[in-house]
C-alpha positions as CSV (number, residue, x, y, z in Angstrom):
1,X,-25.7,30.8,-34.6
2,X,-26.6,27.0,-33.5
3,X,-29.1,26.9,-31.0
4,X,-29.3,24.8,-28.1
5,X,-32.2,22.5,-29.7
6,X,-29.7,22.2,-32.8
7,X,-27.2,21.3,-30.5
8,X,-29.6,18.1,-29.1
9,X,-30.9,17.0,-32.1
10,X,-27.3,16.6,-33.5
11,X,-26.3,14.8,-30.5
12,X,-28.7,12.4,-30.5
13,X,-28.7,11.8,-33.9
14,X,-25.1,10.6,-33.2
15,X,-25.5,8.6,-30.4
16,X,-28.2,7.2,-32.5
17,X,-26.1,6.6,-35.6
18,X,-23.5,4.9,-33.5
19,X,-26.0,2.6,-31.8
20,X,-27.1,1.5,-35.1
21,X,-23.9,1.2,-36.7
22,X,-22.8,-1.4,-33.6
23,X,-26.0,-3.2,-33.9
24,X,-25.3,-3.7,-37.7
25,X,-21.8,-4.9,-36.8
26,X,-22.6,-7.3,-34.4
27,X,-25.2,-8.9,-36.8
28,X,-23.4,-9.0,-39.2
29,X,-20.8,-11.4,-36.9
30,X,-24.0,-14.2,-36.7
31,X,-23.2,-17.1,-38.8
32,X,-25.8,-19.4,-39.2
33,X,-26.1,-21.9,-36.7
34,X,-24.3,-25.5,-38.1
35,X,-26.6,-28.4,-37.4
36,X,-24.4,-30.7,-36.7
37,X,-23.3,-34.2,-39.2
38,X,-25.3,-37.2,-38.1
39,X,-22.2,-39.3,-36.9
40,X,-21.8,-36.6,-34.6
41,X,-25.2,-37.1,-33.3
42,X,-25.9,-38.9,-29.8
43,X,-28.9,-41.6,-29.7
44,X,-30.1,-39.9,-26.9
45,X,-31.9,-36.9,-27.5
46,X,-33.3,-34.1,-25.1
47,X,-36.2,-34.4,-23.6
48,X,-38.4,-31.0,-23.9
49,X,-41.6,-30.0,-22.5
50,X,-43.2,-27.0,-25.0
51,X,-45.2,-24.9,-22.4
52,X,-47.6,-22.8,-24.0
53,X,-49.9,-20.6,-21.5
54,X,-53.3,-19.7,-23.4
55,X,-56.2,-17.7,-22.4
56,X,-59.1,-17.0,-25.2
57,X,-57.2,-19.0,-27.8
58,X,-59.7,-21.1,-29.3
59,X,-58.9,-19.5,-32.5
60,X,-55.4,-20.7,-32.4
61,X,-54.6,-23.5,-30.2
62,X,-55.2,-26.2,-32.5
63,X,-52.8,-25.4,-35.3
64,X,-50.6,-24.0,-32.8
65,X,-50.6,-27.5,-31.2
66,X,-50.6,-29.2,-34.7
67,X,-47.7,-28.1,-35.7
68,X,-45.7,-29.1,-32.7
69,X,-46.8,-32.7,-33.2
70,X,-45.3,-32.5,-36.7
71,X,-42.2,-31.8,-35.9
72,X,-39.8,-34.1,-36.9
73,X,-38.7,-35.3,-33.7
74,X,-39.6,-38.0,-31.6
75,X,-43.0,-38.1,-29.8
76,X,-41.2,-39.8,-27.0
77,X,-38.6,-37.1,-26.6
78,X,-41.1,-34.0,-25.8
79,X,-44.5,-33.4,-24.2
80,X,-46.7,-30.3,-25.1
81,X,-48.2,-28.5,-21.8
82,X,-51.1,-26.3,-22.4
83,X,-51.8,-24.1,-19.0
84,X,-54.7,-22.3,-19.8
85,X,-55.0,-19.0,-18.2
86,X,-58.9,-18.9,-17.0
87,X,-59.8,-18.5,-20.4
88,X,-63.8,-17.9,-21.2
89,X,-63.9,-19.5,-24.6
90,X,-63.6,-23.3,-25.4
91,X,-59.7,-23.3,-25.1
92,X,-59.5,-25.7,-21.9
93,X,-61.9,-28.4,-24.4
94,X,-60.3,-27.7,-27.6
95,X,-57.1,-28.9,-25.9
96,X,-58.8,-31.5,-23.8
97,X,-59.9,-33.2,-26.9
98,X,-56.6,-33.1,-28.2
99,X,-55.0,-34.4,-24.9
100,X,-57.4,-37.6,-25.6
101,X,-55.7,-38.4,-28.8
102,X,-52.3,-37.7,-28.2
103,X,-50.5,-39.0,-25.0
104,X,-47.7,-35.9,-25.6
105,X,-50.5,-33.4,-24.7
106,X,-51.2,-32.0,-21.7
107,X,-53.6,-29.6,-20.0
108,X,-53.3,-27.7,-16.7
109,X,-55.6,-25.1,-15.6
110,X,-54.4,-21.9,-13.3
111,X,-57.7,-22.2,-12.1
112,X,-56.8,-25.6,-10.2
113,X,-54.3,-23.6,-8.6
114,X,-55.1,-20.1,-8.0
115,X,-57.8,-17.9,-7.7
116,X,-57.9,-15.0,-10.0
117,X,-57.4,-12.1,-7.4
118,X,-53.9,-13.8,-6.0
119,X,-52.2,-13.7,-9.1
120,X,-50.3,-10.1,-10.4
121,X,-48.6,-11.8,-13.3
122,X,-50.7,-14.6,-14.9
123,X,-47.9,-15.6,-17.3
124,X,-45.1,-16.0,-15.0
125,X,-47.4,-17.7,-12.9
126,X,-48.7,-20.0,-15.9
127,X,-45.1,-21.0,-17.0
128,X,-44.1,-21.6,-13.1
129,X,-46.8,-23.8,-12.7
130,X,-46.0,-25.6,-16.4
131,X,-42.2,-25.9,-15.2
132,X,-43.4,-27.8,-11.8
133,X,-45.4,-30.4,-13.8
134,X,-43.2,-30.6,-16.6
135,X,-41.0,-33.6,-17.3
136,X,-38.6,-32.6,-19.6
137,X,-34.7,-31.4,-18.8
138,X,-35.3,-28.2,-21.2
139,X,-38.3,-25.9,-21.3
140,X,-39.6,-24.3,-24.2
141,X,-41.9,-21.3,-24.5
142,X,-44.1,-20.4,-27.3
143,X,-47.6,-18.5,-27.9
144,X,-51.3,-19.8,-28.6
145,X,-51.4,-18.3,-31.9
146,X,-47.6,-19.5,-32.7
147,X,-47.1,-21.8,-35.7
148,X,-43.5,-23.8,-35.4
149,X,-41.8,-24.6,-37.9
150,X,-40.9,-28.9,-38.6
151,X,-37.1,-28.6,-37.6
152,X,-37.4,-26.7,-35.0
153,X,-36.7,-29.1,-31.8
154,X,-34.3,-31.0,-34.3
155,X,-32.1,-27.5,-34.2
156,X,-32.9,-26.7,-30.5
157,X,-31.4,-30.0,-29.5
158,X,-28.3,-30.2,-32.1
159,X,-27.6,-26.6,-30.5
160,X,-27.8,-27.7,-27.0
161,X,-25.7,-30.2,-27.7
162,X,-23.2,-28.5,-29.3
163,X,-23.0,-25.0,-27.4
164,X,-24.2,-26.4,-23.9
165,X,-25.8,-23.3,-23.4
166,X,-28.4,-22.9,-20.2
167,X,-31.1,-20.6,-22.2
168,X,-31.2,-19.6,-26.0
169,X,-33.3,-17.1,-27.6
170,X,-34.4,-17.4,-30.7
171,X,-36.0,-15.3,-34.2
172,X,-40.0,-14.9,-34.0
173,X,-41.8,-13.0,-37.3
174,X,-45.3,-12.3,-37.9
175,X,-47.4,-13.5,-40.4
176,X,-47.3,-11.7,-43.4
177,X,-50.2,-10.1,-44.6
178,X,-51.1,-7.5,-47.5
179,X,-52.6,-5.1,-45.1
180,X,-51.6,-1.4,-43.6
181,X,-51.3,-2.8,-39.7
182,X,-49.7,-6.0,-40.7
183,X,-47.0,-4.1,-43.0
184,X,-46.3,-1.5,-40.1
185,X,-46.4,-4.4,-37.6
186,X,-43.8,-6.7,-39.5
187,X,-41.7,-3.7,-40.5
188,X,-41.3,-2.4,-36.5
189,X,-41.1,-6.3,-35.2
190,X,-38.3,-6.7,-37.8
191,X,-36.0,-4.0,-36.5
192,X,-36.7,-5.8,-32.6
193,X,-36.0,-9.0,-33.6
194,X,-32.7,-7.8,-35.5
195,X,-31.3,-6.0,-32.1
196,X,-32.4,-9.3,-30.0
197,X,-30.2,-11.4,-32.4
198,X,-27.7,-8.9,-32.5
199,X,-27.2,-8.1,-28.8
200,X,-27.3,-11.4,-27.5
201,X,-24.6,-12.8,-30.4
202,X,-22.7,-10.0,-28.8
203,X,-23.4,-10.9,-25.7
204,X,-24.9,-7.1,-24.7
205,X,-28.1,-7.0,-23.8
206,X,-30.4,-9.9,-22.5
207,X,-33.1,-9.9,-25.0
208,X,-35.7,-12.2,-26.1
209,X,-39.2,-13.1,-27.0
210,X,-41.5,-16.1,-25.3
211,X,-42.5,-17.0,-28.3
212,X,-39.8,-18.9,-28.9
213,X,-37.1,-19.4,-26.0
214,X,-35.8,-22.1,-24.4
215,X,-33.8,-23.0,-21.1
216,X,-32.6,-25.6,-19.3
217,X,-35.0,-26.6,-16.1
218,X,-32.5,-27.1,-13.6
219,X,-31.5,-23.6,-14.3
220,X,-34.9,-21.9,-14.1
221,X,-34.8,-23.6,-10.3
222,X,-31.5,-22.4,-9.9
223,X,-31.9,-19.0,-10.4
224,X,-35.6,-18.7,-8.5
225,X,-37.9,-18.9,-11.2
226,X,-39.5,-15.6,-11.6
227,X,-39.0,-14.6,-7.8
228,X,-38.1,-10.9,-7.7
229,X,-39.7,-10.1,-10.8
230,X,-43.5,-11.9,-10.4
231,X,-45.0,-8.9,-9.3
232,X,-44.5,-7.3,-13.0
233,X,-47.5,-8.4,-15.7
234,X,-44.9,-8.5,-18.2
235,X,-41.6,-9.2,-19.3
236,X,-41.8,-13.4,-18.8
237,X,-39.1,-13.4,-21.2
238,X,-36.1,-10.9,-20.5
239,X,-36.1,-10.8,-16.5
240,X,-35.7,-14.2,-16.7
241,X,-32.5,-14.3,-19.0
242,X,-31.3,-11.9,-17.4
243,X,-31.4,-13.4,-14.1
244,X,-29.8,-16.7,-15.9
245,X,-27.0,-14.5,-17.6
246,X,-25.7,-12.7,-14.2
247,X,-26.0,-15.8,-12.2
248,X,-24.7,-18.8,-14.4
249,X,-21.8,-17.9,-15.9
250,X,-23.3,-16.1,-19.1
251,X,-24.4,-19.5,-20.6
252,X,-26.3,-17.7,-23.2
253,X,-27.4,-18.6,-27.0
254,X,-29.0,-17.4,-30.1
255,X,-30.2,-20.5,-32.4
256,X,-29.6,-18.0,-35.8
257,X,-31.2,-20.2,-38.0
258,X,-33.9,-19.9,-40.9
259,X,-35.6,-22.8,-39.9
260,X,-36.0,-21.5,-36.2
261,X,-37.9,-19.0,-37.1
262,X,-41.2,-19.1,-35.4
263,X,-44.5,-17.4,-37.1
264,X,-47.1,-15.3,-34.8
265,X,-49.9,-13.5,-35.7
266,X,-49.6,-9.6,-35.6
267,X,-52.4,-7.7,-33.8
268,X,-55.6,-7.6,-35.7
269,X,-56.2,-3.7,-34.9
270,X,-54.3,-0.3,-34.0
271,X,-55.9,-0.3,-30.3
272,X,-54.7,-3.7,-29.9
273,X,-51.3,-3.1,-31.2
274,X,-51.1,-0.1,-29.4
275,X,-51.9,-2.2,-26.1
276,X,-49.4,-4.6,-26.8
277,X,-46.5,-2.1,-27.2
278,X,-47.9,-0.4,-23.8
279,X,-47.7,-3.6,-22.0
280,X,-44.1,-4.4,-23.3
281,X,-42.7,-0.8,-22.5
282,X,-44.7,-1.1,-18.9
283,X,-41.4,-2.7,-18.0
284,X,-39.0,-0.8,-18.9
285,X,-38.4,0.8,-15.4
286,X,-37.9,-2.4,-14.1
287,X,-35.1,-3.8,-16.1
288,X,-31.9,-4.4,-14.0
289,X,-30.1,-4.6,-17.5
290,X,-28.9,-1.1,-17.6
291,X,-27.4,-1.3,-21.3
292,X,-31.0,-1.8,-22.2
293,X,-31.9,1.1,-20.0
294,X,-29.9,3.5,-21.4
295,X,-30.8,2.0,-24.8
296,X,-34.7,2.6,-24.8
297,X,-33.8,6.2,-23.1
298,X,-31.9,6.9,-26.3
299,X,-34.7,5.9,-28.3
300,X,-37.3,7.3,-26.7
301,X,-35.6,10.8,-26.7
302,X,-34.6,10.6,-30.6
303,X,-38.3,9.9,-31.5
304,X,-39.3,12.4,-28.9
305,X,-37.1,15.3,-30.4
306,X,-38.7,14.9,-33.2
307,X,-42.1,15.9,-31.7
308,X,-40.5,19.3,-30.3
309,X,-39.4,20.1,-33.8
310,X,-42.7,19.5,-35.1
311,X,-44.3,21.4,-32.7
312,X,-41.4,24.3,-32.6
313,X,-41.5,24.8,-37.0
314,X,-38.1,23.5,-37.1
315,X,-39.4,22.1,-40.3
316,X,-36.1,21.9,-41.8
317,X,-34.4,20.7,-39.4
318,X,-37.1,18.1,-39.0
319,X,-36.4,16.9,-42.5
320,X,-33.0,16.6,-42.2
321,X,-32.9,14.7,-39.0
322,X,-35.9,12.4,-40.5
323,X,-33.6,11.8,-43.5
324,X,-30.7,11.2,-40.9
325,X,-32.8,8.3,-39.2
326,X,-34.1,6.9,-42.1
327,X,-30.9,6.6,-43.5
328,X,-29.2,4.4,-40.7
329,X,-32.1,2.2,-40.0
330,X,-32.3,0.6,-43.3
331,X,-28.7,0.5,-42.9
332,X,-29.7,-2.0,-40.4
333,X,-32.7,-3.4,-41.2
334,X,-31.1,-4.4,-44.7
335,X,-29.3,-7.8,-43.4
336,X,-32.1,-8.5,-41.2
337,X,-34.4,-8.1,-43.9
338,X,-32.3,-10.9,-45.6
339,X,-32.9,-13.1,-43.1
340,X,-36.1,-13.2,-42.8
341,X,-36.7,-12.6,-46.4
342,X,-38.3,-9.5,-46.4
343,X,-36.2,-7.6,-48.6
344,X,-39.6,-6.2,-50.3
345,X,-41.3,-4.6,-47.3
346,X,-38.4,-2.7,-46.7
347,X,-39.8,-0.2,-49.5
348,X,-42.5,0.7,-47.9
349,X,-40.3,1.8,-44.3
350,X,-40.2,5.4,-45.3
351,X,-43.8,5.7,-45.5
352,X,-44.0,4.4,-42.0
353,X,-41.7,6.9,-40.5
354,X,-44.1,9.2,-39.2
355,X,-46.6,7.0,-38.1
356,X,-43.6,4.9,-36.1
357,X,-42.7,8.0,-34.5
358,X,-45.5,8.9,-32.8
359,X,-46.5,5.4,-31.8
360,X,-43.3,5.0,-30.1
361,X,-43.6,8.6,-28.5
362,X,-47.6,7.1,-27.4
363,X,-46.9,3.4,-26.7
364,X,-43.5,4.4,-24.5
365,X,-45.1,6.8,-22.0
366,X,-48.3,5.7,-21.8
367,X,-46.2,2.6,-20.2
368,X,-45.5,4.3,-17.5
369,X,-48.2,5.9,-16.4
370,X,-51.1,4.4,-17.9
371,X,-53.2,0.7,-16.9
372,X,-53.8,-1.4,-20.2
373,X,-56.4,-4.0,-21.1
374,X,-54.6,-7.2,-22.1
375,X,-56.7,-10.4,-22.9
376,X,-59.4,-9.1,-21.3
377,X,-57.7,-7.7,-18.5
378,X,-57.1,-4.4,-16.8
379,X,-53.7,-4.3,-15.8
380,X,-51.5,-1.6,-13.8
């Protein structure tokens, strides 16, 4: 006779299935973006301001800023603003120097602006205060420890101009390195950034990653900025399409490009890794996106049955499901693997399983219930 936990498990698994299956299918509709023929051109080009808020980043902020200023583009078309984030390493003068040198280069401080104990969400905040000074017509976000590839405002802009769009997402992948964390890191940040491309190509979900976005300024004013959604630390990124996908007209794009893709550095350590997932599913609850609501439920459940079979001796069951699961991610992850030619780190996914599991079962509730240090910071 089946029993009732049978009963769930096979549920889920086909929900599951079936999520996986549609995600595959709508990545599989991306074509890679068509820069477009040079008589089509215009001799004017947009003018962008890269915003990049930064706190402890000495480490990074040079290259980071480095490789924006090779990018072949002209210096007269964008500006780099550095808003640094009370940081208490020599971030502010790393970037000062820089600012010297290059007349593109700028550097605000939130601490010309705010006092620490006013501020709830010191990256909203950051970019708000960027987006004031700014004197581009488009925005772009990106990280401290980013590194940008040459072409990337040369595709930005062709895409503007060709899909008038009012923000695009775009593909971020860590750094590859031969390590356990990195591996585990790049595998897990590959299936993301495949359902980001996926459900936004579609048109589902309103996903994206600050590390590389980009929208239109007028629009941020439009739509309020962050107001509504400033009092959450997180989620800089999705609350913010989201707000420009219900309120102007959908006007949302993917730049699905190889050369787009922008390189981060993955978390040097489990408890750091383990923060970072904590602080991203910290605002889950808060999503107004419901598809994504219902998504992360599904997920959460799926990995969560797992842990019941474990602890119940459905061991049989347990490998069967496991095999189930494993089965229909790589499904997935196979094209997105493809495209950001990672084909080999695929083979070590089943390995991972496990460990993937229970992070997700940690990292998801722990969101919701727990504070989190984050650059230094406690955070509720």
């Amino acid at each position: 006779m089946v029993s009732i936990l049978e009963w769930v498990v096979a549920i889920l698994t086909l929900l599951y299935a079936g999520l996986l299956i549609a995600y595959r299918y709508w990545y599989h509709q991306l074509r890679n973006f068509e820069p477009l023929p040079a008589s089509h051109l215009s001799t004017t080009f947009t003018h962008f301001s890269i915003v990049i808020p930064a706190r402890n980043e000495s480490a990074n902020i040079k290259a980071c800023i480095d490789s924006i200023l090779a990018q072949n583009y002209s210096k007269s078309d964008f500006e780099v603003i550095v808003i640094d984030d009370f940081s208490e390493d020599d971030t502010a003068f790393i970037v000062a120097s820089m600012q010297a040198i290059h007349e593109n280069v700028r550097l605000l401080k939130l601490s010309d602006f705010f006092k620490q104990e006013e501020i709830q969400s010191f990256k909203k905040k950051a970019i708000e205060k960027a987006v004031v000074h700014a004197k581009g017509d488009w925005i772009i976000t990106t990280d401290a420890d980013c590194i940008l590839p040459p072409n990337w405002l040369s595709l930005y802009h062709q895409y503007i101009i060709k899909e008038s769009p009012v923000f695009v997402a775009a593909p971020v992948m860590f750094i590859p390195e031969k390590t356990v964390l990195n591996t585990f890191q790049v595998l897990d940040f590959l299936a993301l950034q495949g359902i980001t491309a996926a459900a936004v190509g579609a048109g589902k979900h309103s996903m994206s990653n600050g590390a590389n976005l980009a929208f239109e300024k007028s629009a941020f004013i439009a739509v309020g900025g962050y107001q509504g959604v400033d009092q959450i630390a997180s989620g800089d990124d999705m609350f913010l399409m989201h707000k420009m996908k219900k309120t102007l007209s959908n006007r949302i794009g993917y730049l699905f490009h190889p050369d787009a893709i922008v390189l981060t550095k993955a978390m040097p350590y489990w408890k750091d890794l383990i923060m970072q997932r904590i602080r991203w599913s910290s605002k889950a609850r808060f999503y107004d996106d419901e598809s994504i609501f219902w998504v992360l439920l599904l997920v959460y459940l799926y990995n969560f049955i797992f842990l019941i079979l474990l602890l119940s001796g459905q061991y049989q069951l347990l490998l069967i499901s496991l095999a189930f699961k494993t089965f229909f991610e790589l499904y997935f992850l196979d094209s997105v693997s493809r495209f950001f030619k990672l084909q080999p780190t695929l083979r070590y996914f089943v390995l991972f399983q496990p460990l993937h599991i229970a992070y997700t079962i940690i990292a998801g509730l722990f969101g919701q219930v727990k504070t989190y240090t984050w650059k230094g910071r406690r955070v509720k």
